[in-house]
C-alpha positions as CSV (number, residue, x, y, z in Angstrom):
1,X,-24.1,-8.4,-16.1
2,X,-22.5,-5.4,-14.1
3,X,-19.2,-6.1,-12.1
4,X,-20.2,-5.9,-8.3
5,X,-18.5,-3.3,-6.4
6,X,-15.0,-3.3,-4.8
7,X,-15.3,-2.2,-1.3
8,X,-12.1,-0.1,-0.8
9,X,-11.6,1.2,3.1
10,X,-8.3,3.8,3.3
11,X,-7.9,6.6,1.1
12,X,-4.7,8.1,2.7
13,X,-1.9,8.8,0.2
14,X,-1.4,5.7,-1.5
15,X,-4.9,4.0,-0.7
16,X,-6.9,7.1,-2.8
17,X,-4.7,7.0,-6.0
18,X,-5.0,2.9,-5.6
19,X,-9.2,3.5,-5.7
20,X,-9.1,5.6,-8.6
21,X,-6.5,3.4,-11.0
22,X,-9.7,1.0,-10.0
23,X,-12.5,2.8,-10.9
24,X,-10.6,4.3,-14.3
25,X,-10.3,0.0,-15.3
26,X,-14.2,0.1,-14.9
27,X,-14.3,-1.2,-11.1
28,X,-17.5,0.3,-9.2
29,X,-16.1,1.5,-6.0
30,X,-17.6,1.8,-2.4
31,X,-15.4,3.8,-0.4
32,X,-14.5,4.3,3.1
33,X,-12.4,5.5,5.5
34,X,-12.2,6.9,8.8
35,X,-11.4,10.1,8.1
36,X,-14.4,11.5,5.6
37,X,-13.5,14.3,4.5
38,X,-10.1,12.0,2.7
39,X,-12.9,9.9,1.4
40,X,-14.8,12.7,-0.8
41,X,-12.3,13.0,-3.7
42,X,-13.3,9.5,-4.5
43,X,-16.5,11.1,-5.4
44,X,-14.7,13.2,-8.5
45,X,-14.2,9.2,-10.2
46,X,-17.5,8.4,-9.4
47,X,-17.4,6.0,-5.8
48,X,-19.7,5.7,-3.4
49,X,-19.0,7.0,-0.1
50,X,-20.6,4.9,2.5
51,X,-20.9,5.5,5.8
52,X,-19.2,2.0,8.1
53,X,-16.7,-0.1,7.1
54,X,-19.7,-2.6,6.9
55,X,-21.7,-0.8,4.2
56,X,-18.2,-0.8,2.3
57,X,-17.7,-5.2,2.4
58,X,-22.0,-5.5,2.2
59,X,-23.0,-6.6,-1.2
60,X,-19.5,-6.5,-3.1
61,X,-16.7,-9.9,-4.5
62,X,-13.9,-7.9,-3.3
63,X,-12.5,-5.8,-0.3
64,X,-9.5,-4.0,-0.6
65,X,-8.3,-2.4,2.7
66,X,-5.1,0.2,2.8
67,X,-4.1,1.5,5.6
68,X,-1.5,2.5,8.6
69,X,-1.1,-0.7,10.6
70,X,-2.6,-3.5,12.3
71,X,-4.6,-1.4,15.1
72,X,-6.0,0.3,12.5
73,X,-7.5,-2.8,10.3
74,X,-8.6,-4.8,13.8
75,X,-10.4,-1.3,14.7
76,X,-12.1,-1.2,11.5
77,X,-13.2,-5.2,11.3
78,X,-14.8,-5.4,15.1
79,X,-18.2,-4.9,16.2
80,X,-21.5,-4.0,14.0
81,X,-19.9,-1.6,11.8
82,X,-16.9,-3.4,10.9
83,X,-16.3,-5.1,8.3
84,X,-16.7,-8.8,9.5
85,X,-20.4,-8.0,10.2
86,X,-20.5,-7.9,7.1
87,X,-23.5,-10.4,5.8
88,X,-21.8,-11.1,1.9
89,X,-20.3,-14.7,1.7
90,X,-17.6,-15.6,-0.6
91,X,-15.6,-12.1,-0.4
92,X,-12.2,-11.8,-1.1
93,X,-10.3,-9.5,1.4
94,X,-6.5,-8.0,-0.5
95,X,-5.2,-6.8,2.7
96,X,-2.5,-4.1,1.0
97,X,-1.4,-2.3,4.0
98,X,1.9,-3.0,6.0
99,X,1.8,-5.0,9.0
100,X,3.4,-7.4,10.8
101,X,3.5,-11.3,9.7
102,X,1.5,-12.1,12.8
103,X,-1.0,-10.0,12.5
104,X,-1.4,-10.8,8.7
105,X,-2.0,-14.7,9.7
106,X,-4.5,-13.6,12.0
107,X,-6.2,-12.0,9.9
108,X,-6.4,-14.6,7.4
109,X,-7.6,-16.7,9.9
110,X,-10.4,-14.7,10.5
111,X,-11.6,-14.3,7.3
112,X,-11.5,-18.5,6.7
113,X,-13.7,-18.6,9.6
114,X,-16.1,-16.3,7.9
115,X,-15.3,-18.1,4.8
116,X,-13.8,-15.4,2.8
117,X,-10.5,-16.0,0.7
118,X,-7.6,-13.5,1.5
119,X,-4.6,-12.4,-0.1
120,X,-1.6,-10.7,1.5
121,X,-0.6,-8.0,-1.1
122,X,1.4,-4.7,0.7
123,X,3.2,-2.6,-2.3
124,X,6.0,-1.1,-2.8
125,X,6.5,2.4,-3.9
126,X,5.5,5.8,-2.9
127,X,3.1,8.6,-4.1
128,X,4.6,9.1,-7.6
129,X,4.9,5.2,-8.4
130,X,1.5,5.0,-6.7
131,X,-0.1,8.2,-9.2
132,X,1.7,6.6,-12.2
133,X,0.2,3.1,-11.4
134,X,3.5,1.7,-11.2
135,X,3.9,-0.3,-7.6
136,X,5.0,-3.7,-7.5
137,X,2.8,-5.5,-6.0
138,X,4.3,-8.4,-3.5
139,X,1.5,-11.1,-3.0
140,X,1.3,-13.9,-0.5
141,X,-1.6,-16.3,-1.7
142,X,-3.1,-19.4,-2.7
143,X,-2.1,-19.8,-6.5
144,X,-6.1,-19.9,-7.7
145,X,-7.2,-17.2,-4.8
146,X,-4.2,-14.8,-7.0
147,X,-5.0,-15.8,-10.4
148,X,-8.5,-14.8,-9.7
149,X,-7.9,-11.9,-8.5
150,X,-4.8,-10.5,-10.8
151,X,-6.7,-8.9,-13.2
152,X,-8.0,-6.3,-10.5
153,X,-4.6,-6.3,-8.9
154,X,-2.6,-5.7,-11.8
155,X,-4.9,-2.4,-12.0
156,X,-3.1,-1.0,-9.3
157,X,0.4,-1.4,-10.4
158,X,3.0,-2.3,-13.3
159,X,4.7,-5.6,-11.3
160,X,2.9,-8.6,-9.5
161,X,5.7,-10.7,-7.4
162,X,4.3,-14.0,-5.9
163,X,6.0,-14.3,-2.6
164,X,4.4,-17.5,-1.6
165,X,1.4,-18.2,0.7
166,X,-0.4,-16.0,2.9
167,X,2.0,-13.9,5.5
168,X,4.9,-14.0,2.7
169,X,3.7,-11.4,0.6
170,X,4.6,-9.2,3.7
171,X,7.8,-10.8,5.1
172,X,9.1,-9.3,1.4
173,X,7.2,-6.0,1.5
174,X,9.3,-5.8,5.6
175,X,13.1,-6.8,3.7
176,X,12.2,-4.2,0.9
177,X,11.1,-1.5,3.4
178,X,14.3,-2.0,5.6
179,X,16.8,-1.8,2.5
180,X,14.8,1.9,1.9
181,X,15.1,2.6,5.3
182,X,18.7,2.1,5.3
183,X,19.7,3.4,1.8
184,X,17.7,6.9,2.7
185,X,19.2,7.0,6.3
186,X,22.6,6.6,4.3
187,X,21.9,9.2,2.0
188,X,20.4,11.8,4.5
189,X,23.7,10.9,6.2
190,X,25.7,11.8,3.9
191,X,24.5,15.1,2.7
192,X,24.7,16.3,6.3
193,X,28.1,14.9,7.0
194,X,28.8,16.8,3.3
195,X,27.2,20.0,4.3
196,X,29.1,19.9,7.8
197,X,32.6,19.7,6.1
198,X,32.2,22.2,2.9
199,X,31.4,19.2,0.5
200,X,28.1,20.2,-2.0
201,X,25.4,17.9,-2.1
202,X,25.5,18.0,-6.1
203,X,29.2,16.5,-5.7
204,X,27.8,13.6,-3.7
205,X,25.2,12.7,-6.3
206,X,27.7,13.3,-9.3
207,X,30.1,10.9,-7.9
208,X,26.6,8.4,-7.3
209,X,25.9,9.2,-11.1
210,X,29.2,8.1,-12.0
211,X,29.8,4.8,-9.6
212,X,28.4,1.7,-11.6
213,X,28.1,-0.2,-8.0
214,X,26.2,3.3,-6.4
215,X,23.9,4.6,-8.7
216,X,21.0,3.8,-8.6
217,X,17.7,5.1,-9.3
218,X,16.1,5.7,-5.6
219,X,19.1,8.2,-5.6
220,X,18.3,9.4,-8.5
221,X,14.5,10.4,-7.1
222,X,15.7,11.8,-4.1
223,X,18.2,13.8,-5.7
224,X,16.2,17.0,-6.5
225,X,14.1,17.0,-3.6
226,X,17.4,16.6,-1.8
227,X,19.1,19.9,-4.0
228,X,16.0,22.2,-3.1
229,X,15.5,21.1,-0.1
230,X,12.2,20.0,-0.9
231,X,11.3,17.4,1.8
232,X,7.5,17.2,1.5
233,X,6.7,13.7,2.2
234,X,6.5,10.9,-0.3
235,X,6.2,8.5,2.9
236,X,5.9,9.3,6.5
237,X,8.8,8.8,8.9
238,X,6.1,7.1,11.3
239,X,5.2,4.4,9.0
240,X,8.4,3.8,7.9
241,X,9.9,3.3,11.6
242,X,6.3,0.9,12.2
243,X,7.6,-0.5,9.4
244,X,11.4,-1.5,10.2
245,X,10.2,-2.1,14.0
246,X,7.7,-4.7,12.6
């Protein structure tokens, strides 16, 4: 019997990469997101791009939504076209975008009152851990509602950690984002104060290198982006202050 499709909504920078580690484990895909033309490339690993976040939770055992914060999922679950009018029962939503606690128990409520199971899964990563399929994966969930669903999961990265219940997976996803926030805001830091007082960067991240209590390998990424001055993003400053806000 063929596997029923995976409705996946948000294919930004990490959601798109997350779709296709899907569809390459042999996951039919129905694809959507607000912005169409970032849905297309799902086309190229053979999704369907449908038209309403409805079309993309009608007819399918899982929902998978990725994106920038809770406006953004409450937009795309209200009215006709959302999601929620959806008329599939049993569906399990994997919420895998940031938010905040609150809204993350809201939204579990809602989807018990529509008689859905849902699981709280943000990662943890950026575009190169999200391309090599290597995010860890920080679940709040109902022990069976996980185990069901860890097969598909595990797709999408290399580390499942089971936080607790629902609204824990992203209580750890928010203390793993602020230790980022605060190691790159250090580093950044640093290389300027360097720069301003005749120290080279490369000294900074030889003495990293060589510290056992330093070094560390998030300094060790941003180290030749940092050297060339490469700063294209890996992770928006936006959604990273959301993120240490929330």
């Amino acid at each position: 019997m063929p596997l029923r499709p995976v409705g996946f909504i948000g294919t930004g920078i990490m959601g798109l990469p997350m779709a296709q580690h899907l569809a390459a484990a042999g996951y039919p895909l129905k694809v959507y997101n607000r912005t169409s033309a970032k849905a297309a490339p799902a086309e190229g690993f053979g999704a369907q791009i449908v038209a309403s976040p409805c079309e993309a939770a009608t007819d399918v055992r899982v929902l998978v939504t990725m994106v920038t914060d809770p406006d953004a999922v409450f937009g795309l679950m209200k009215g006709r076209d959302g999601f929620l009018a959806s008329p599939t029962p049993g569906v399990t939503w994997i919420q895998m975008s940031t938010l905040d606690i609150q809204s993350v128990l809201g939204f579990a409520r809602k989807a018990a009152a529509k008689g859905w199971r849902f699981i709280d899964c943000p990662v943890t990563g950026s575009k190169k851990q999200v391309e090599a399929a290597e995010l860890i994966l920080l679940a709040g969930a109902e022990e069976k509602d996980l185990q069901d669903m860890r097969p598909l999961i595990s797709c999408m990265g290399k580390t499942i950690v089971h936080a607790g219940p629902v609204g824990a997976g992203t209580a750890l996803k928010l203390c793993m984002n602020l230790i980022v926030a605060q190691m790159t805001t250090a580093l950044a830091e640093a290389v300027s104060l360097g720069e301003a007082t005749g120290v080279r960067p490369k000294d900074i991240f030889e003495v990293l290198r060589n510290s056992p209590a330093l070094d560390c390998g998030y300094f060790r990424i941003k180290e030749d982006a940092i050297l060339k001055q490469d700063f294209s993003p890996a992770f928006s400053l936006a959604n990273m202050l959301k993120d240490v806000r929330f």
